[in-house]
N, C-alpha and C positions, 0 to 999 in steps of 0.2 A: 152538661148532658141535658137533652131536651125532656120534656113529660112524657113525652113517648115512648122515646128510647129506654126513660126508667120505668114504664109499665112495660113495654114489649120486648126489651134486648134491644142491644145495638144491631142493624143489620147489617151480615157480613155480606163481604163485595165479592161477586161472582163473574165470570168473566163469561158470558152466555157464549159469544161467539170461539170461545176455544173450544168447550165443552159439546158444542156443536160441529166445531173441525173434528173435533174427536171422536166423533160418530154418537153423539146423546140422540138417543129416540124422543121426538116431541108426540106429545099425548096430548092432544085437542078434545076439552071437555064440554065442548058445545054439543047441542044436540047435532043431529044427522042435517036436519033442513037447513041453521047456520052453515055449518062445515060446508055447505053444497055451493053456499053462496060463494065461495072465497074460505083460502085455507094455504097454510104451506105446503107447498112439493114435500111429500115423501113422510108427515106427519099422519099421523093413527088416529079415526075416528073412535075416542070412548066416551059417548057421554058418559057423565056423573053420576046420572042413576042408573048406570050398566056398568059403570067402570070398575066395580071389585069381582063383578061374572069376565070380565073380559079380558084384563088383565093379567089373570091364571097363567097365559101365552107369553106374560115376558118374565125374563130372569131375574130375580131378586138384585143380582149386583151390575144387573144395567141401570148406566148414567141415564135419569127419565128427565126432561125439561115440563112441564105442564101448562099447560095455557088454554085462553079460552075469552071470552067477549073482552073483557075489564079487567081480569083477574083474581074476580071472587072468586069462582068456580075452580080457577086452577090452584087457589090458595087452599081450600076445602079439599080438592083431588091432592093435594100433597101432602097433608094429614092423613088423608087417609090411608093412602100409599106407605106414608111411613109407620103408620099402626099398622101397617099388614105382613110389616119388616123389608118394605124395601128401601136399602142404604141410600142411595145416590139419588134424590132428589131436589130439582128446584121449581121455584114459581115462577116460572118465565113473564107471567100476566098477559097481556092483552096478545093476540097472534100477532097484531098487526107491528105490536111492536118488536115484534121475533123478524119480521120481515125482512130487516137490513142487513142481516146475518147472510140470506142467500141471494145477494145481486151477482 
């Protein structure tokens, strides 16, 4: 086991592009001007510093994927989601690497 894995947990393998067959809502936590640049089909602009006023809108036990520049932001937006009690969340990370999912 690596140093990390013993401070952070091992992490579990998620299978992003099923989870997105299955209809997961992606939450893009870029601000509005990123998102404008480039962004996935059919993903939800919330930035970060809006995203627990905006959020209200989606239902606790929807599958949420989260993503955003690098995937700080989406690491941070999935904590917070999950202290706000919603189940089904992951850290997709960067958008661009969510891309491959919709060719």
């Amino acid at each position: 086991m690596g140093i990390f894995s013993a401070l952070f947990g091992k992490k579990e393998s998620v299978d992003m592009g099923q989870l997105i067959k299955n209809g997961a809502m992606i939450i893009d936590v870029r601000t509005a001007g990123e998102f404008s640049t480039g962004h996935i089909k059919g993903a939800k602009n919330m930035p970060l510093d809006k995203l627990m006023s905006q959020v209200t809108k989606v239902k606790k036990d929807q599958v949420i994927i989260t993503c955003c520049a690098s995937g700080m932001r989406s690491a941070s937006a999935k904590g917070m989601l999950k202290n706000a009690g919603y189940e089904n969340v992951q850290n997709g990370g960067s958008w661009t690497s969510l891309r491959k999912y919709f060719n």
